[in-house]
N, C-alpha and C positions, 0 to 999 in steps of 0.2 A: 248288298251291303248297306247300312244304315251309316249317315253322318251323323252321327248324335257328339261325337266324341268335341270333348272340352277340356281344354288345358286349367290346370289351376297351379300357381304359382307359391311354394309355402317357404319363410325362409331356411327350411332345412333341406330340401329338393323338390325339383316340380313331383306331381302328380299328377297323374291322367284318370279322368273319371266318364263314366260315359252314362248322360242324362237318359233317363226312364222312371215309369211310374214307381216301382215296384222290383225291390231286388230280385223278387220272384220272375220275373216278366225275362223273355227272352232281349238280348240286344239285337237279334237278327231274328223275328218270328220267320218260320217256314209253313204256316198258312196263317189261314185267318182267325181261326178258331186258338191260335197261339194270342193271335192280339187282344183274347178280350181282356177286361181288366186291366187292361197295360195299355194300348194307343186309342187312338183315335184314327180310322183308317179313313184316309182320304181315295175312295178307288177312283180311278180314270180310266175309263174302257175308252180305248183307240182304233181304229181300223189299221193301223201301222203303227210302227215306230217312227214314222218320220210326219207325222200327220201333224200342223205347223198348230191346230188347239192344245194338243199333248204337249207341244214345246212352250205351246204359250201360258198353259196351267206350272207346269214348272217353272217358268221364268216372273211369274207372281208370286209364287211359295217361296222362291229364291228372293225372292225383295225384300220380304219378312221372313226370311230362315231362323230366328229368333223367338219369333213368336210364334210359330209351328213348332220350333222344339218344347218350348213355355205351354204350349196344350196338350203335347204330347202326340200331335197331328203327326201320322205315317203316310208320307206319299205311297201308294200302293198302285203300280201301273197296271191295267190288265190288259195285253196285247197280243194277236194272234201268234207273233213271234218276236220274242225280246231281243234276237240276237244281236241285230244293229241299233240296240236303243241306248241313248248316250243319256245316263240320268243327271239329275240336276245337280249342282256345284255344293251347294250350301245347305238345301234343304233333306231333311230327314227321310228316307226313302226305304224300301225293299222291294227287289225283283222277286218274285215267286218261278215257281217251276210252271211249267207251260200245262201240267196237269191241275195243279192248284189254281192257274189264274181261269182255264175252262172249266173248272168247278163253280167258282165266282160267279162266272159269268151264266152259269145255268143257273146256279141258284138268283138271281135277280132278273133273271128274264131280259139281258142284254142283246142283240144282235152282235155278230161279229164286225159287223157294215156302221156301226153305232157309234160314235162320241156321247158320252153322258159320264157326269163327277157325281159319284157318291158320297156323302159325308155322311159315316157310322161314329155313333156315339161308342162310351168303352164298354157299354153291354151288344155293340154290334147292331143296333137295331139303327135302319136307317133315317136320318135328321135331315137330307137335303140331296134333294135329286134337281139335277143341272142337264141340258142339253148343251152347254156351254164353257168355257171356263169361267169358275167364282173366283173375283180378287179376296183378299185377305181380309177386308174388312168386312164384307158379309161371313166370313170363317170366324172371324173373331168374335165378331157379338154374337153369333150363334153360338159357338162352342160357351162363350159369358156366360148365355146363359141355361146352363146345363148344371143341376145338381152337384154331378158329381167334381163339375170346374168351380161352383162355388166356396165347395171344402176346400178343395186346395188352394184356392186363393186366402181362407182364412188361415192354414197354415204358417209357422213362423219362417219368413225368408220363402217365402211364395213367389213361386214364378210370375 
């Protein structure tokens, strides 16, 4: 499940809108290959769910959950097995299927014994390889400066 979802308040009734690049773009991609064009995929390959860097990479996304939805940053966990993974409160996320996230994970040449954060651009090609967690402000200037984050910044009412 993705929290993207945002309240907006009009004086005739609320409405609910749910932040994304692209009407076209899914709200819930179900692989990766869904997210191009649309997020920014943040991966975190984990040796578990419970592994206290995976909680601590989410508990920095959660500090700026704002500014991860503003880039369009998808926490994307890749974990041997999601079943006990408790994802992050605030920040914008998807669990994949256990076939999709061992896809991931072969396609970039991960171990399953491995911690390492991915940061793909929205053409998917990867911008920042971590054996650690990145706090937000190396995400931020990074994503800054990326092409396709400078259009949108020029856009009117830009995130």
């Amino acid at each position: 499940m993705i929290a993207f979802a945002v309240g907006l308040a009009s004086w005739a009734a609320p409405v609910t809108i749910l932040a994304q690049a692209s009407p076209k773009c899914q709200v819930q991609p179900k692989t990766l290959a869904a997210m191009r064009k649309c997020y920014r995929p943040l991966l975190v390959f984990s040796p578990s769910a419970s592994d206290s860097r995976l909680k601590r990479q989410g508990e920095i996304l959660d500090a700026d959950a704002d500014d991860m939805m503003d880039r369009f940053v998808l926490f994307t966990p890749i974990l041997p097995n999601s079943k006990n993974y408790q994802p992050p409160l605030d920040t914008p996320y998807v669990i994949l299927s256990q076939q999709e996230m061992q896809s991931i994970r072969t396609l970039f040449h991960i171990p399953s014994d491995t911690f390492q954060v991915l940061l793909l651009g929205e053409d998917l090609i990867e911008k920042l390889r971590s054996p650690r967690p990145v706090d937000s402000t190396r995400l931020n200037s990074l994503i800054d400066t990326m092409p396709s984050r400078k259009i949108e910044m020029q856009r009117q009412h830009a995130n």
